[in-house]
Backbone as JSON, one array per atom type, in Angstrom:
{
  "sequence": "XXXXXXXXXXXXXXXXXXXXXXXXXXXXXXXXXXXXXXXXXXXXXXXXXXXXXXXXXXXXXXXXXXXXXXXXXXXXXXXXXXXXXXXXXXXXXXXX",
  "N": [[0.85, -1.17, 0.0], [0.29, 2.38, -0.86], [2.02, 5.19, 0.54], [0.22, 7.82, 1.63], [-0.63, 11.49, 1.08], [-2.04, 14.14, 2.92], [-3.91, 16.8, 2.74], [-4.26, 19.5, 5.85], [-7.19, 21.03, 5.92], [-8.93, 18.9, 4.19], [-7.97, 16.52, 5.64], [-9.87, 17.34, 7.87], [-12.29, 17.65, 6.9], [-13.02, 15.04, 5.94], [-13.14, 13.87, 8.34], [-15.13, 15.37, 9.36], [-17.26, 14.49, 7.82], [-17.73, 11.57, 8.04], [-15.98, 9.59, 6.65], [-13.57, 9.57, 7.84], [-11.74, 8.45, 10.68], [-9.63, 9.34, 13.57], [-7.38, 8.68, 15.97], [-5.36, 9.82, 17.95], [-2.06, 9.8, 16.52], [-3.18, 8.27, 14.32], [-4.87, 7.4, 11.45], [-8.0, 6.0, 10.63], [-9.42, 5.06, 7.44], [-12.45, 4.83, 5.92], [-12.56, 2.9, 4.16], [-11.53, 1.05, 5.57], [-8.5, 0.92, 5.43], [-5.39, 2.01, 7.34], [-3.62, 4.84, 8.42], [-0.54, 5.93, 9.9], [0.32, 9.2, 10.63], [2.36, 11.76, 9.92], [3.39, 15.02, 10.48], [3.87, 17.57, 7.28], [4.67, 18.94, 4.75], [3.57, 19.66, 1.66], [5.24, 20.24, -1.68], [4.08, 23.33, -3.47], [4.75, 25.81, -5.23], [7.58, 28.2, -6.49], [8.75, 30.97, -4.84], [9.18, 34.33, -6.23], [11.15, 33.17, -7.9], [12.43, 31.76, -10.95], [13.26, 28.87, -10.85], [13.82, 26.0, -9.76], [15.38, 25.39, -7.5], [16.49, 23.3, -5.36], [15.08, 20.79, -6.47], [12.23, 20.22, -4.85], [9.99, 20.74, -5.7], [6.56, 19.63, -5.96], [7.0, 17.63, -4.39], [6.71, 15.67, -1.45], [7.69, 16.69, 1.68], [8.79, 15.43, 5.3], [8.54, 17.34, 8.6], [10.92, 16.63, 10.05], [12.83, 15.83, 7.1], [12.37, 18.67, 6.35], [14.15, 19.49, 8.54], [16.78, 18.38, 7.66], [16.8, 19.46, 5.4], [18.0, 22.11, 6.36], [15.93, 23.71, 5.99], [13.54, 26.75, 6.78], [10.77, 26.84, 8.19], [7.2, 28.33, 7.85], [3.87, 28.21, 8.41], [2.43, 28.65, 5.28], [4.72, 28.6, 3.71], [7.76, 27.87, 2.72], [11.3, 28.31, 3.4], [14.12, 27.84, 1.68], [17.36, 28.15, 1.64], [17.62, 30.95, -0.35], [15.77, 30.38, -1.3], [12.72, 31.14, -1.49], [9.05, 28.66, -1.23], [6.29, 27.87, -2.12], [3.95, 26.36, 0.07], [1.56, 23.26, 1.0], [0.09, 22.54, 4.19], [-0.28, 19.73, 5.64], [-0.14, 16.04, 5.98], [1.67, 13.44, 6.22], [1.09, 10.15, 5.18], [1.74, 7.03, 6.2], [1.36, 3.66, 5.72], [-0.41, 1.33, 7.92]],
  "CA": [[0.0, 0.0, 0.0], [1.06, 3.45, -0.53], [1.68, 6.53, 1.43], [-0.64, 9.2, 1.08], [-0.52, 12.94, 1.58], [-3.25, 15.09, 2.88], [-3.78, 18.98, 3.42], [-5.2, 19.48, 7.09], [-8.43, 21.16, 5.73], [-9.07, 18.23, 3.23], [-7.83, 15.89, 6.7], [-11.0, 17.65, 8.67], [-13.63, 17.54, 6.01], [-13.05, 13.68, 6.23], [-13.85, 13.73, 9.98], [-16.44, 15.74, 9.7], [-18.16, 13.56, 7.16], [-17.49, 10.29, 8.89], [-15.26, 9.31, 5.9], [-12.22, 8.39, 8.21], [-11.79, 8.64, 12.48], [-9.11, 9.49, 14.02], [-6.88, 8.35, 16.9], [-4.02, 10.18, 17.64], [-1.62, 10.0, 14.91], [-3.69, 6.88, 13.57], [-6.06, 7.32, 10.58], [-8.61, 5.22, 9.71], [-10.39, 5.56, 6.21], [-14.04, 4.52, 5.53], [-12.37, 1.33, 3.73], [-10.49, 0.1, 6.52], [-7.19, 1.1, 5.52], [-4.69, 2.82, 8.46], [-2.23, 5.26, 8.41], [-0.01, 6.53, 11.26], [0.58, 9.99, 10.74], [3.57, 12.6, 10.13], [2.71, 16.5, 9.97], [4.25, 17.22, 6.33], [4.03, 20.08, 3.71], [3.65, 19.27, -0.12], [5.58, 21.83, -2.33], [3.34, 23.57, -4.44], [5.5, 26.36, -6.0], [8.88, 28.79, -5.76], [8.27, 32.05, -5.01], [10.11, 35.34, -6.22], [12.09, 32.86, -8.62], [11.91, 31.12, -11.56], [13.69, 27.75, -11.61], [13.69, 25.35, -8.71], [16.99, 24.45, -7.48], [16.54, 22.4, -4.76], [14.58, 19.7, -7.03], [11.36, 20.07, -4.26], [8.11, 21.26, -6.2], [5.62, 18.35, -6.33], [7.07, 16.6, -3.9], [6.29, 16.48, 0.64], [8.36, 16.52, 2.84], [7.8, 15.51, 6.57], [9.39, 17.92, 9.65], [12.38, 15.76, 9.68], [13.31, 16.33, 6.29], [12.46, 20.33, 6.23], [15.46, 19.59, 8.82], [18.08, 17.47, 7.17], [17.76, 20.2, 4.19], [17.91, 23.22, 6.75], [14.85, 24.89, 6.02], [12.82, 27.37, 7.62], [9.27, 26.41, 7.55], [6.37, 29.08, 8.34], [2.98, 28.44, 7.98], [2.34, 27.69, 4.02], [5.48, 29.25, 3.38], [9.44, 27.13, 3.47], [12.8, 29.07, 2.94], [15.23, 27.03, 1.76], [18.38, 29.06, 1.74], [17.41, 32.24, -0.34], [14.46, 30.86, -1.96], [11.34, 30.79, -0.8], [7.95, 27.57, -1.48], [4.82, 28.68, -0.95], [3.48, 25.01, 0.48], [0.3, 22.92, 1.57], [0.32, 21.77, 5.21], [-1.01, 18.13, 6.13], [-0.13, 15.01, 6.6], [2.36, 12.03, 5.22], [0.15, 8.6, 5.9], [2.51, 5.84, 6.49], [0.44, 2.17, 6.42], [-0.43, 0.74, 9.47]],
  "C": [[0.9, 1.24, 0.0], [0.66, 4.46, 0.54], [0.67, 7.4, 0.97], [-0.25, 10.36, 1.88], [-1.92, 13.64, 2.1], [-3.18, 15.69, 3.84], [-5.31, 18.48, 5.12], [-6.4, 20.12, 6.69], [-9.37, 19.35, 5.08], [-9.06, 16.51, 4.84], [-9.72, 16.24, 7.6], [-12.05, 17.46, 8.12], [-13.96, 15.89, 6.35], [-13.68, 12.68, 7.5], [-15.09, 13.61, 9.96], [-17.54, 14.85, 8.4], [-18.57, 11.95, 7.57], [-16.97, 9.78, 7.59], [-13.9, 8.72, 6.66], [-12.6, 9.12, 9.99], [-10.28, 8.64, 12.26], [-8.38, 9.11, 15.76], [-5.6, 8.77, 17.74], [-3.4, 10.66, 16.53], [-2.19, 8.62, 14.16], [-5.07, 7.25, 12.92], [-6.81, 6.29, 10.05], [-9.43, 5.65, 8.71], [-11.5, 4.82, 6.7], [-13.78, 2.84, 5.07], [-12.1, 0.66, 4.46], [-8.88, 0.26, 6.07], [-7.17, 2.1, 6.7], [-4.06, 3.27, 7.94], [-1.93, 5.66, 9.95], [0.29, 8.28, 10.15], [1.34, 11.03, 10.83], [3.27, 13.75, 9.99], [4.17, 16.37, 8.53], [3.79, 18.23, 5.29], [4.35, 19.48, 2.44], [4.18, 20.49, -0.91], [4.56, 22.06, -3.34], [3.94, 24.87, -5.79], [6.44, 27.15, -5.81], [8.02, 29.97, -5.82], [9.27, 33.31, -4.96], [11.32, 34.45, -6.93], [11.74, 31.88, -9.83], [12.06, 29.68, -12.08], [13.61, 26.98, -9.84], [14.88, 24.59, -8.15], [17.28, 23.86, -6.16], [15.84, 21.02, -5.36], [13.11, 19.43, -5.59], [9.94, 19.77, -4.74], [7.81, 20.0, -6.74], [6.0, 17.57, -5.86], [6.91, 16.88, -1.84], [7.13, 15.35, 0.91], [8.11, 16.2, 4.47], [8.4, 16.77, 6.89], [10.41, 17.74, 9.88], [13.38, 16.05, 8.74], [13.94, 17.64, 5.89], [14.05, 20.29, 7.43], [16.67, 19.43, 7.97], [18.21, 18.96, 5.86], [17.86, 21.64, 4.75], [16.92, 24.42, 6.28], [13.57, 25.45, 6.93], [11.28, 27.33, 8.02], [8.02, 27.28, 8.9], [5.39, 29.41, 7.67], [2.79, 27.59, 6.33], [3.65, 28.37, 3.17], [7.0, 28.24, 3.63], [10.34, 27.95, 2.93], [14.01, 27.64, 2.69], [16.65, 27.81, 1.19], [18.19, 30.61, 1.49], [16.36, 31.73, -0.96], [13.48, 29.77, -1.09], [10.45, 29.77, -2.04], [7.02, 28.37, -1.04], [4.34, 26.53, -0.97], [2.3, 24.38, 1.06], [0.46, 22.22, 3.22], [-0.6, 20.63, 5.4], [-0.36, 17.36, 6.72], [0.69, 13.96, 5.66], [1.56, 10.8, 5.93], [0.96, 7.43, 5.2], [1.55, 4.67, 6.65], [0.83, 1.52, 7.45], [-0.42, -0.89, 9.13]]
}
């Protein structure tokens, strides 16, 4: 099974529909699949530049990561040295 991503609005709608429960960091869907849970931004694009030279956009990162590559991460916003992501916040879903 794969990982999945998902934005914390898109996470709550799910709730609130009874589409998946929650446990912690443990998601259950509607199908019966689990995930465990990592907070985790998805790049969505650079900003104030026009080429992407960390190789990020279209791909998420957990908290962990935004370490290992020293970046600054605020809100829907990451710095990674001089250039700025504008980014989605959610969730990496690891199978349980």
């Amino acid at each position: 099974m794969s990982r999945l991503f998902v934005s914390q609005p898109k996470l709550d709608e799910w709730i609130e529909q009874g589409s998946a429960s929650l446990s912690e960091d443990l998601i259950t869907l509607d199908d019966g699949r689990c995930f465990h849970l990592l907070p985790a931004v998805a790049f969505h694009s650079v900003v104030g530049a026009e080429t992407d030279p960390h190789s990020v956009l279209g791909t998420v990162k957990t908290r962990k990561q935004l370490v290992e590559l020293s970046a600054d991460h605020y809100g829907d916003s990451v710095l990674i040295g001089e250039v700025a992501y504008q980014v989605v916040e959610g969730f990496v879903g690891e199978p349980s």
